[in-house]
C-alpha positions in Angstrom: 1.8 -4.6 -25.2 1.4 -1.8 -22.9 -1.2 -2.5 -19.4 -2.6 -0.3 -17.1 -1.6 0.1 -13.2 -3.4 -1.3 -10.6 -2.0 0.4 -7.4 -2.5 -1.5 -3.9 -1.7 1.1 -0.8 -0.4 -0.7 2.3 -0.5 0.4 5.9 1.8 -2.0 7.9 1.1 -2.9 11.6 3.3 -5.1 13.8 0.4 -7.7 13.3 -1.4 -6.7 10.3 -1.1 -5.2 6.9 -4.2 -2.9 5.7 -4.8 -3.0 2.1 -6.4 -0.5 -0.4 -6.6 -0.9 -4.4 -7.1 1.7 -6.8 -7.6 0.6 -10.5 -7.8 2.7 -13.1 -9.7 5.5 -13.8 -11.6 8.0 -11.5 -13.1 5.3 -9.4 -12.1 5.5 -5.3 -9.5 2.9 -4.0 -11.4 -0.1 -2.9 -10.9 -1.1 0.9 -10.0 -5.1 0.6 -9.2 -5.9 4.3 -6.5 -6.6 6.3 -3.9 -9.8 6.0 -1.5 -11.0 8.5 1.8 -9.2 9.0 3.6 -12.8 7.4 6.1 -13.2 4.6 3.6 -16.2 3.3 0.4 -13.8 3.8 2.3 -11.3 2.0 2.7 -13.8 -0.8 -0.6 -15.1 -1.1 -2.4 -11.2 -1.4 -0.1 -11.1 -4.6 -0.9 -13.8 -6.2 -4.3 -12.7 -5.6 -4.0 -9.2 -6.8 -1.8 -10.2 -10.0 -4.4 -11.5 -12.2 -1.5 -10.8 -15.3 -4.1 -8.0 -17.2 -2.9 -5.1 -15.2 0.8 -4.2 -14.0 1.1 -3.7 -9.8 2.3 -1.0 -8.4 2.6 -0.9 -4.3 3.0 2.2 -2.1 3.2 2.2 1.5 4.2 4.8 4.3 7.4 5.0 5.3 7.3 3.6 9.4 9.6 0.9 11.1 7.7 -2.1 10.2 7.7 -1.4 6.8 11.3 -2.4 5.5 10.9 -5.5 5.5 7.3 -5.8 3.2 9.5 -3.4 0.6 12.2 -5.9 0.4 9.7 -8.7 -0.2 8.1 -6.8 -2.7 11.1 -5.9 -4.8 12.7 -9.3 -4.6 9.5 -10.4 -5.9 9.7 -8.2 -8.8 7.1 -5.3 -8.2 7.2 -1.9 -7.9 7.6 -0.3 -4.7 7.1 3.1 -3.5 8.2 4.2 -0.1 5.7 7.6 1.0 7.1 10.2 3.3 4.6 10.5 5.8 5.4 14.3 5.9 4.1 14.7 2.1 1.1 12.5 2.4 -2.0 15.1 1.9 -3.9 15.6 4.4 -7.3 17.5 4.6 -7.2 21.5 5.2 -8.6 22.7 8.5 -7.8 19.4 10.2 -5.5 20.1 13.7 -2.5 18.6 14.2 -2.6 19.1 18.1 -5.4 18.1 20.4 -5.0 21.4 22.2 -4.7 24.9 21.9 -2.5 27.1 22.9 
């Protein structure tokens, strides 16, 4: 039987992971804190997350902390997107630079 995606965003830290869900549908991603930066912490948000009624789907931006948290992922048998940070969208009119010219 087919399930929908749940997709968890994660922003790694050296100490901490930041995590964001998005279900289904048009509603926004849902902020759900941060966890520790642990193999075992790592662990326990899944089995949190993966109630078994919707298929997981984890993105994260590309950065040197990350590599690690994609291997995990994979070996644990999810799906595991790696983001470019150059083609994450950002807001138009926002500077890059905090000066001028």
């Amino acid at each position: 039987m087919w399930k929908s995606t749940k997709t968890v965003a994660l922003e790694q830290h050296m100490d901490a992971i930041t995590v964001a869900v998005a279900a289904p549908g048009r509603q926004p991603p849902e902020f759900c804190g941060d966890v520790p930066s642990t193999p075992e912490a790592v662990r326990k948000l899944v089995g949190r997350l993966d109630d078994g009624k919707m298929d997981l789907r984890f993105c994260y931006e590309a950065g040197p902390c990350g590599y690690g948290l994609y291997r995990q992922l994979t070996m644990m048998g999810y799906d595991c997107s790696v983001v470019a940070p150059s083609l994450s969208p950002r807001r138009p009119g926002v500077a890059h630079q905090d000066r001028s010219a």
